[in-house]
C-alpha positions in Angstrom: 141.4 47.9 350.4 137.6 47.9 350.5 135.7 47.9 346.4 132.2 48.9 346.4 130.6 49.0 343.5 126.8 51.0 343.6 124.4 51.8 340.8 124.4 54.8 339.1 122.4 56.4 336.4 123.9 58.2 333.5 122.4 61.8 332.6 120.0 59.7 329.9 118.0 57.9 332.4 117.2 54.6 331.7 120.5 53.6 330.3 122.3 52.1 333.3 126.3 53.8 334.2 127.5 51.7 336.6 131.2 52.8 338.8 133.6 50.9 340.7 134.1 53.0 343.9 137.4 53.0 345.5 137.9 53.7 348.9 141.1 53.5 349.2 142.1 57.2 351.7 144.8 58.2 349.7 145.3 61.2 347.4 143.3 60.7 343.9 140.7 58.3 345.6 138.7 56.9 342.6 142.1 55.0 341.2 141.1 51.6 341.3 143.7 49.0 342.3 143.6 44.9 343.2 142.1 44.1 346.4 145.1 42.0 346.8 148.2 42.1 345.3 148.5 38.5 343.6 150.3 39.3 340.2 148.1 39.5 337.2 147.9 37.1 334.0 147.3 40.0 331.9 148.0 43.5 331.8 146.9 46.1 328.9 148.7 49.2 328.9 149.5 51.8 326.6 146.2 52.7 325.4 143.2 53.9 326.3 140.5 52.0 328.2 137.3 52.9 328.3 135.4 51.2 331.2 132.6 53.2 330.4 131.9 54.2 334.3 133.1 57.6 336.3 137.0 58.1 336.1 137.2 57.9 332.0 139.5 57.1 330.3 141.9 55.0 332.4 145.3 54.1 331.4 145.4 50.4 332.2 143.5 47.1 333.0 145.2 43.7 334.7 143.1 40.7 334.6 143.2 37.6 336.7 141.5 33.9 336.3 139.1 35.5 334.4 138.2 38.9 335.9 139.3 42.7 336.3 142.1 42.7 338.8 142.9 46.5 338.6 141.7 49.6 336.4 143.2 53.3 336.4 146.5 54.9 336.0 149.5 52.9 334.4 151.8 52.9 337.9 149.1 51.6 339.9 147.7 48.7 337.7 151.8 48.0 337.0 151.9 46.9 340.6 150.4 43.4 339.7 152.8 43.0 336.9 154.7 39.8 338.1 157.5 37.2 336.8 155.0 35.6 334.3 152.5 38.4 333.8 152.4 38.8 330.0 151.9 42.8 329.0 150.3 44.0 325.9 151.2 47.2 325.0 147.6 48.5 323.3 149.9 50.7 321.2 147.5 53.6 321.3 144.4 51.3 320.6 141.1 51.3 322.8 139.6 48.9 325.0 136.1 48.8 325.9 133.8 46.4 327.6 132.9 43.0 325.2 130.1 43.7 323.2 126.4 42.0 323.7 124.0 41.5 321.0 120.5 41.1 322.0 119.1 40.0 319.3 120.6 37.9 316.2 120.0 35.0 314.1 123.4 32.9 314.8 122.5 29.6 312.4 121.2 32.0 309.5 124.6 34.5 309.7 126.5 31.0 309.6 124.5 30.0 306.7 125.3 33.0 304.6 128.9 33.0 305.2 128.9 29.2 304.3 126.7 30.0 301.5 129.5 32.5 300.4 132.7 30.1 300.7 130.5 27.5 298.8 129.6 30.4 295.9 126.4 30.3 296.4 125.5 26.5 296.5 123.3 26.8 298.9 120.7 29.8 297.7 121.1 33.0 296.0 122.1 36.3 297.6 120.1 38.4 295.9 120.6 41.5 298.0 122.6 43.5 295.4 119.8 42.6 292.8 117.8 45.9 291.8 115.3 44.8 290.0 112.9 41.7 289.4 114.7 41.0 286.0 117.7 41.1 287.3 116.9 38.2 289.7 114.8 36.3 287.1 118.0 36.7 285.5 119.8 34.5 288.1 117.2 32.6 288.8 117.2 31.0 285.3 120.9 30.8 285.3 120.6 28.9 288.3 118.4 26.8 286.4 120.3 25.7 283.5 122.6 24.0 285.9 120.0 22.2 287.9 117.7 19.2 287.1 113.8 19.8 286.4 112.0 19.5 289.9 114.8 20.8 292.0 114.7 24.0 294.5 116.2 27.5 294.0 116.7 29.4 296.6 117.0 33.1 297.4 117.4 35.3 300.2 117.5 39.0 300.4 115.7 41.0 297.8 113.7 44.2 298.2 111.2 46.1 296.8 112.9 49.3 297.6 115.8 48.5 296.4 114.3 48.5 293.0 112.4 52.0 293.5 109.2 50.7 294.2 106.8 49.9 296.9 104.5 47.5 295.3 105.3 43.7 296.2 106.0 41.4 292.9 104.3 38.5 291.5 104.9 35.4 290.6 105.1 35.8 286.2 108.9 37.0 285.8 110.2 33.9 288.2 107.7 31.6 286.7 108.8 32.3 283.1 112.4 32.3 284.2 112.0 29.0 285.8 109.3 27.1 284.5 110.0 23.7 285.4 112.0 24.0 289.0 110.0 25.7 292.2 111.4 29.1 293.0 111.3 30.2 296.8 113.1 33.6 297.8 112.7 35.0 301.3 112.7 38.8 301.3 115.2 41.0 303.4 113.1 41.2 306.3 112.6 37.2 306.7 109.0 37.7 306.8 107.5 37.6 303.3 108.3 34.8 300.6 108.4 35.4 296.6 107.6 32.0 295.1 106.8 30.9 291.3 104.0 28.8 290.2 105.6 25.4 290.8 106.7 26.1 294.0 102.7 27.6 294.9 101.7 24.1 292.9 104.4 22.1 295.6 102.6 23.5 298.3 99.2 22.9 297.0 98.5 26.5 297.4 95.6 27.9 294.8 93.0 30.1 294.7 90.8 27.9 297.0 93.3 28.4 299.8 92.0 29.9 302.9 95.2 32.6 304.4 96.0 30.3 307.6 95.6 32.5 310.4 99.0 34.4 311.3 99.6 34.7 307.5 98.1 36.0 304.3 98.4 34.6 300.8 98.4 37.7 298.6 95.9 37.8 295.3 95.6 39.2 292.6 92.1 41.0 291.4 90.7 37.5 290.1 91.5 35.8 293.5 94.7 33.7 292.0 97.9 33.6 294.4 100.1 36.3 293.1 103.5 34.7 294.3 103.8 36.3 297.7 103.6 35.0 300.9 103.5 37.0 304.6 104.1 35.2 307.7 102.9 32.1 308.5 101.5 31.4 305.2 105.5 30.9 304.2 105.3 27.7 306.2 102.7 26.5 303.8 106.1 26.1 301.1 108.6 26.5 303.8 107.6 22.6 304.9 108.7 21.1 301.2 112.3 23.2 301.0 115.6 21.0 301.1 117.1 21.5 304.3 120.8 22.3 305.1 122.9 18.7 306.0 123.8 18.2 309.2 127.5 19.0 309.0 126.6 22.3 307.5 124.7 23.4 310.6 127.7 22.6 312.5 130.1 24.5 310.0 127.3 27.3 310.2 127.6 27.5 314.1 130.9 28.1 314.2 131.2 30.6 311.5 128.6 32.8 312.9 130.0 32.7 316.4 133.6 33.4 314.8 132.1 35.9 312.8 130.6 37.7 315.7 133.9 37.3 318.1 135.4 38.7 315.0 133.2 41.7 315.4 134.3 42.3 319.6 131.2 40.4 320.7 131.3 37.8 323.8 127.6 37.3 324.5 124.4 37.0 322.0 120.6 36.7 322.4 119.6 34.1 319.5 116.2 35.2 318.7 115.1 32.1 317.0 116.2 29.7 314.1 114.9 30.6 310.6 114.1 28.3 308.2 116.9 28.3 305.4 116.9 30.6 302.9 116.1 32.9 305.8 112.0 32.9 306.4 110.4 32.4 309.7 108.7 29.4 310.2 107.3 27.9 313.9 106.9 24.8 312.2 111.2 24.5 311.4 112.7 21.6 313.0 114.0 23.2 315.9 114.8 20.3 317.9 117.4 18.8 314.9 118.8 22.4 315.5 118.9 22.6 318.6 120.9 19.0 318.9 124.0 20.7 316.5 124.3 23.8 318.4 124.6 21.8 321.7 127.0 18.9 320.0 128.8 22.0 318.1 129.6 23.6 321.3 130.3 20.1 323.7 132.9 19.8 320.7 134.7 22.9 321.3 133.5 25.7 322.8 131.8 28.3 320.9 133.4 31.8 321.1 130.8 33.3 322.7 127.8 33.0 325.2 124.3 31.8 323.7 121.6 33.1 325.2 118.2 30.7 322.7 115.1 32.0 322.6 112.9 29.2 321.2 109.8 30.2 318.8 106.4 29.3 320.1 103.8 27.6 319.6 105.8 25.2 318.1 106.4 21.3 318.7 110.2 21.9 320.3 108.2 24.9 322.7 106.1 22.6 324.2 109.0 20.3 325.2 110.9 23.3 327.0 107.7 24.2 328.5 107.2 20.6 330.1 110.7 19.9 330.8 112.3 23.7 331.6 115.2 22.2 333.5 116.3 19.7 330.7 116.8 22.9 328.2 118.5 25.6 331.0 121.7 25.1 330.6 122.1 22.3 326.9 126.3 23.0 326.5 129.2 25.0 328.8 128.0 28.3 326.4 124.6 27.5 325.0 121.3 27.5 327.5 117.8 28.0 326.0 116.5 31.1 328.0 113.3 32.8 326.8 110.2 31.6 324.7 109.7 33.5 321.3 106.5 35.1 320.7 104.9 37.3 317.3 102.4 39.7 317.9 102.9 40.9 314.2 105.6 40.5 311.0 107.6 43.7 309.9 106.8 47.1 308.2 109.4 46.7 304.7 106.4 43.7 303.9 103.2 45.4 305.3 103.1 42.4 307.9 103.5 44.7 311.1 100.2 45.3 312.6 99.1 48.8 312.8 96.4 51.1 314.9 95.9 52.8 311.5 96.0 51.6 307.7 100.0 51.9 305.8 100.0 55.2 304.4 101.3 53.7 301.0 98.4 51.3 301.0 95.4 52.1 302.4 94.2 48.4 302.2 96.1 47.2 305.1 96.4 47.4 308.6 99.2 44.2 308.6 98.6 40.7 309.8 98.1 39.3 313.2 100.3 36.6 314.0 97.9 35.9 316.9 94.6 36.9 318.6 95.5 39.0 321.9 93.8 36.5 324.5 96.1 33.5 322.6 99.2 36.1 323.2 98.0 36.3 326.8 98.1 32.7 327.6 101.3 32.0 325.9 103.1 34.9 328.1 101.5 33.6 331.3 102.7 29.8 329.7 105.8 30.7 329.7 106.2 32.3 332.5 104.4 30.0 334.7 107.2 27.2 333.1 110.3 29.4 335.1 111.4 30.9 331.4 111.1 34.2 329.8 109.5 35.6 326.9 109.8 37.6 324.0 108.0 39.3 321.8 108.5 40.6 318.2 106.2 43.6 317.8 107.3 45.7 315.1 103.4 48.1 314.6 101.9 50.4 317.2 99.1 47.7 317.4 101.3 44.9 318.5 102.9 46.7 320.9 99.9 47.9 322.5 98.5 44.4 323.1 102.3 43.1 323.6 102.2 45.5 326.8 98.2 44.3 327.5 99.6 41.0 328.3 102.3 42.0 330.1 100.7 44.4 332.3 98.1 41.2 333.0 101.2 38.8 333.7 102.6 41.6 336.0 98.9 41.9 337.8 98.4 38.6 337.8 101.5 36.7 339.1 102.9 38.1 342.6 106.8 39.2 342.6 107.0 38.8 338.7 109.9 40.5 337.6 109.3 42.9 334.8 113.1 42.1 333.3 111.5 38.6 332.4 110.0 40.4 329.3 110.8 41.6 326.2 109.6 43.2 323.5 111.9 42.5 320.1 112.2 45.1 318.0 109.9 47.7 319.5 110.2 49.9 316.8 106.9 52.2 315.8 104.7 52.5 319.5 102.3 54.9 320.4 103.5 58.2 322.9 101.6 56.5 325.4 103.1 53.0 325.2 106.7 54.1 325.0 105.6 55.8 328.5 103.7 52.4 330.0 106.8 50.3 328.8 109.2 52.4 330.4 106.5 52.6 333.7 106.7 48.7 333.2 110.2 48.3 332.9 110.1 45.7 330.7 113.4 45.2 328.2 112.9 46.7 324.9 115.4 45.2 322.3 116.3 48.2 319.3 118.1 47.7 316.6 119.6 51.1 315.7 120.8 49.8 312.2 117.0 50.0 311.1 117.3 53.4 310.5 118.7 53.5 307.3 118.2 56.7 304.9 117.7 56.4 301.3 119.9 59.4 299.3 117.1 61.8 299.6 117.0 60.8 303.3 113.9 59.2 303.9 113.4 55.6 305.4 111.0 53.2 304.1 109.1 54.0 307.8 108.4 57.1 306.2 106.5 55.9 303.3 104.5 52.4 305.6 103.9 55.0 308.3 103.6 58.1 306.8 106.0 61.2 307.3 103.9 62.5 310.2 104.5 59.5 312.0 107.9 58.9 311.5 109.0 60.4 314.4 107.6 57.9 316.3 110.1 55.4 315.2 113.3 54.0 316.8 112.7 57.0 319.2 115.8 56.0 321.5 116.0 59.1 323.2 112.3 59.8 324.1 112.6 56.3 325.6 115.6 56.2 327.4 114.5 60.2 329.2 111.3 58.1 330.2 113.6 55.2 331.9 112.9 52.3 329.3 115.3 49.5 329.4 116.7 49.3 326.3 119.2 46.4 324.3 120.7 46.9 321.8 120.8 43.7 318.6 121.7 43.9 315.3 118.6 41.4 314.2 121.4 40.2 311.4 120.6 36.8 309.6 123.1 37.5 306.9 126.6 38.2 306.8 127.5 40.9 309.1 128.3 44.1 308.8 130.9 46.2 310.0 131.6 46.1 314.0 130.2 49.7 314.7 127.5 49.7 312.4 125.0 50.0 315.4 126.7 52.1 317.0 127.4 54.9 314.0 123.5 54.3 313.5 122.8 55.2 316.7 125.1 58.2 317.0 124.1 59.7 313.7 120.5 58.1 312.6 122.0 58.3 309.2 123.0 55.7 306.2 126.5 54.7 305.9 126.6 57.1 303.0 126.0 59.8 305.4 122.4 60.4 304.4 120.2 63.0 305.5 123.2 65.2 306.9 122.6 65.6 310.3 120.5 62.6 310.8 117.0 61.8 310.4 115.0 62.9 313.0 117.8 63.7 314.5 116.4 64.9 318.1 116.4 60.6 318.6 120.4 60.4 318.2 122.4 59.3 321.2 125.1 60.6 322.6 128.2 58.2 321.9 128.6 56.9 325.8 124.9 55.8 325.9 125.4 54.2 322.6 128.5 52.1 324.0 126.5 51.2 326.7 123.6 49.6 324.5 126.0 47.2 323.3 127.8 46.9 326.9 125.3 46.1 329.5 123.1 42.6 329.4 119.3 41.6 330.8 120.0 38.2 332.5 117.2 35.5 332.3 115.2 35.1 335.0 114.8 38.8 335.9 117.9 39.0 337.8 120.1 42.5 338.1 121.4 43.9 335.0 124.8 43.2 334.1 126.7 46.2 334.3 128.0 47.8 330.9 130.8 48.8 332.5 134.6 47.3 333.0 134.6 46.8 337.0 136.9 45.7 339.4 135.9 41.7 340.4 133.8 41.7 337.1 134.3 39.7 334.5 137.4 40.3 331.7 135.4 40.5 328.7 136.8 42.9 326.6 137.3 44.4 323.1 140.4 46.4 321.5 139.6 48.5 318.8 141.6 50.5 316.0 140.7 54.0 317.5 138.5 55.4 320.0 134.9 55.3 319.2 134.0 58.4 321.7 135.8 60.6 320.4 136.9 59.2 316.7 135.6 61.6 313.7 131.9 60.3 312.7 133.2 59.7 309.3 135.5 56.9 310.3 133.6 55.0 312.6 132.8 52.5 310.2 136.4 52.1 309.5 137.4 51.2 313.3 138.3 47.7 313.2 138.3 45.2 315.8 142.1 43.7 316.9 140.6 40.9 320.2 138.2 39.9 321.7 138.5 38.4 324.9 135.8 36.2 326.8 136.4 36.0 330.6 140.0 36.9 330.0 140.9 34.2 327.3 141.3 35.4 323.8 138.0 34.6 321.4 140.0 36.6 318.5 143.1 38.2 317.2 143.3 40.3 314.2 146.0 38.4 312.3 
């Protein structure tokens, strides 16, 4: 029995199908079998199994030490059954390849679900909060309970969410809190609402220059008004209280659980943020980075971490040095890419823009860096044997995101392209969504931005304007051009529901099932290519894509779901739950 398995595009170009060809000379050639008949460990039968390549659905899938041992009909893959092959009867359940998220915040999901078993102990979750009194509010019931001089934390609160667009000042928190420093990062991780005493802890006043990467907003007579975009968070962010030790660990393994939980076997962390949730270059990464390797040499994680360490920063410069030292830190956990900002995020006004935000003429965004330093800090990493990523959010920071790769690419012989990413890549240009896919560079999306309010707009269409809009998230223009695209969730919070990406992606509409139909609903993709974004993987280095597909000789990671998500009702994909998760055959997670 000969296996090949060959390349092959799906009808979306740019979203890789991959098949496992048998050529086997008998009648029904394509049934997949072992290439030797050593009994299997595991056989799933009973069910469907979706492995995502040419032949679907199959009725069965036998793994061995770690890998596919058979895929196809039910009497063929029973073959392997032996005396001490344990069968699992899927009892009409689906399996699908292990899911991959590109682009999470592991430590920062842990966080909030610590933060939750602990009530809150740790900051406030102010997502639910729709409006500013509301969280002053909490904030001064917080408080009461605390000594004068201590820190209250916050994370998730948004202007939106309270009908407006205008950012809010620093008065309500101050006169809710008066005599504790108030610091709450917004939902996006980008902008910080302080009070007065926590602008006086950081020695922040109306003499303060904006640091460059970050602006200090004012109000008409030049004061701070209490917000803070990008790097000019850090000014505060270096005089929070920082998480202990063994809640780092405990955060670890509740995000990876958490995640397992949720069928995923391999994540891109795309940087540590600095608790409550706020970027910050300056965090101390390496203190970090120590707990998730001694966290994992423990016991091992449940899935594959893939870091990405922010740059510049102190713990950069030491991967850069010493590349080898940082490759491969634990048996799941290897530092793989260099994490780059060309801008912040659109829900603040920090992503940089060709053209001012339609709902505030002002602004263009911030510049996290000037172009030639982006340059030299893709060619840095690249030179060091590591690759590099890049949030750019704005048409702007794309376009000199793609400047600098196109030099590295010009100026470096043999360069892979696959070495670099943008993150996010979520408002570009009609001409830069073409070079990117001409590059073939790896564009990380994260479908769950698109989120509808009940008149189904998004908060794009307001930053961007409605005759823009359509240029964002535009998955399907991409992937018809060729564009490598991975799909991430970007969560830093507790996570949502397993198929929350993927519903987005399929419907472009809000879990409430706003706008009908889908906004701009011409970008929705079809459910197979959705799967896939969540199936497939970029390996460092610029290697071959991993396929999304189950193949024969590939490795068992797998996920068994509730129901079929390629054919299940729209209505109840959010329902589909996740029963295990297996990681190169061994079970990560079992719905008890």
């Amino acid at each position: 029995m000969i296996i090949i398995v060959r390349q092959q595009w799906s009808p979306v170009p740019g979203i890789l199908a991959w098949v496992a060809v048998s050529l086997a000379g008998c009648i029904g050639g394509g049934r997949e079998t072992a290439r030797e008949a050593q009994p299997a460990d595991v056989i799933f039968t009973g069910g469907t199994v979706r492995a995502l390549g040419d032949g679907d659905p199959r009725q069965a899938l036998a793994i061995r030490e770690g890998t596919v041992a058979a895929l196809g009909d039910a009497s063929d893959v029973d073959r392997l059954r032996g005396p001490d092959t344990e069968v699992i009867d899927l009892e009409g359940k689906t399996l699908l390849p292990g899911f991959v998220d590109h682009h999470i915040h592991l430590l920062n999901v842990g966080l909030s679900l610590l933060n939750a078993e602990l009530d809150e102990e740790i900051f406030l979750d102010l997502s639910s909060a729709r409006s500013p009194d509301e969280i002053a509010g909490r904030v001064r019931k917080r408080a009461a309970t605390l000594p004068p001089g201590a820190w209250i934390l916050g994370q998730g609160w948004s202007q939106g969410a309270w009908g407006r667009s205008r950012l809010p000042t620093h008065e309500v928190l101050t006169e809710a809190a008066p005599r504790h420093p108030v610091f709450l990062a917004r939902v996006d991780g980008h902008a910080g609402w302080a009070n007065r005493a926590a602008l006086q802890a950081a020695g922040i006043s109306a003499a303060t220059s904006d640091p460059p990467g970050g602006a200090i907003l004012r109000s008409a007579g030049g004061e701070p008004s209490g917000v803070l975009l990008e790097r000019a968070n850090e000014l505060v962010a270096a005089h929070l209280p920082r998480p202990a030790d063994q809640q780092i660990i405990r955060a670890f393994r509740l995000g990876a659980s958490a995640m397992a939980a949720r069928g995923v076997v391999e994540l891109f962390d795309a940087g540590f943020l600095a608790c409550p949730g706020i970027v910050d270059v300056n965090a101390d990464f390496e203190r970090i980075l120590e707990l998730i390797r001694r966290t994992d040499k423990e016991q091992a994680l449940p899935v594959r971490v893939n870091l990405m360490i922010p740059a510049p920063s102190v713990l950069a410069d030491k991967v850069l040095a010493d590349p080898d030292r940082y490759r491969n830190i634990s048996p799941r956990v290897r530092v793989t890419h260099i994490k780059l900002f060309a801008d912040g995020a659109l829900g603040s006004r920090g992503a940089r823009l060709t053209h001012p935000y339609s709902d505030d003429p002002t602004t263009r965004g911030v510049e996290w860096m000037p172009a030639a330093e982006l340059r030299a800090q893709v060619g840095r990493a690249i030179a060091a044997g590591l690759d590099v990523a890049v949030h750019a959010i704005g048409d702007e920071a794309i376009r000199i995101t793609l400047d600098a790769f196109e030099a590295a690419l010009a100026e470096i012989p043999g360069l892979s392209p696959g070495r670099m990413r943008i993150e996010h890549f979520s408002y570009a240009s009609s001409d830069d969504m073409q070079r990117a896919a001409r590059m073939g560079v790896v564009l990380s999306v994260q479908p769950n931005f698109v989120y509808p309010d009940e008149q189904g707009l998004t908060m794009e269409d307001s930053r961007v304007g409605a005759a823009n809009s359509s240029r964002a998230y535009a998955w399907v223009t991409l992937s018809k051009l060729g564009a490598r695209l991975a799909g991430g969730s970007d969560f830093f919070t507790a996570p949502a529901e397993p198929l929350l990406n993927f519903y987005c992606a399929v419907t472009r509409m809000s879990p409430a099932g706003r706008p009908p139909g889908g906004w701009h609903a011409g970008e929705r993709l079809s459910r197979e290519d959705a799967a896939r974004l969540f199936a497939g993987g970029f390996p460092a280095g610029g290697r071959r894509p991993r396929t999304p597909a189950l193949r024969i000789g590939g490795p068992a990671d797998v996920v068994v779901l509730s129901a079929d998500p390629l054919v299940a009702d729209l209505s109840s994909l959010l329902s589909i739950r996740v029963h295990t998760t297996l990681l190169e055959g061994q079970a990560t997670y079992r719905m008890k």
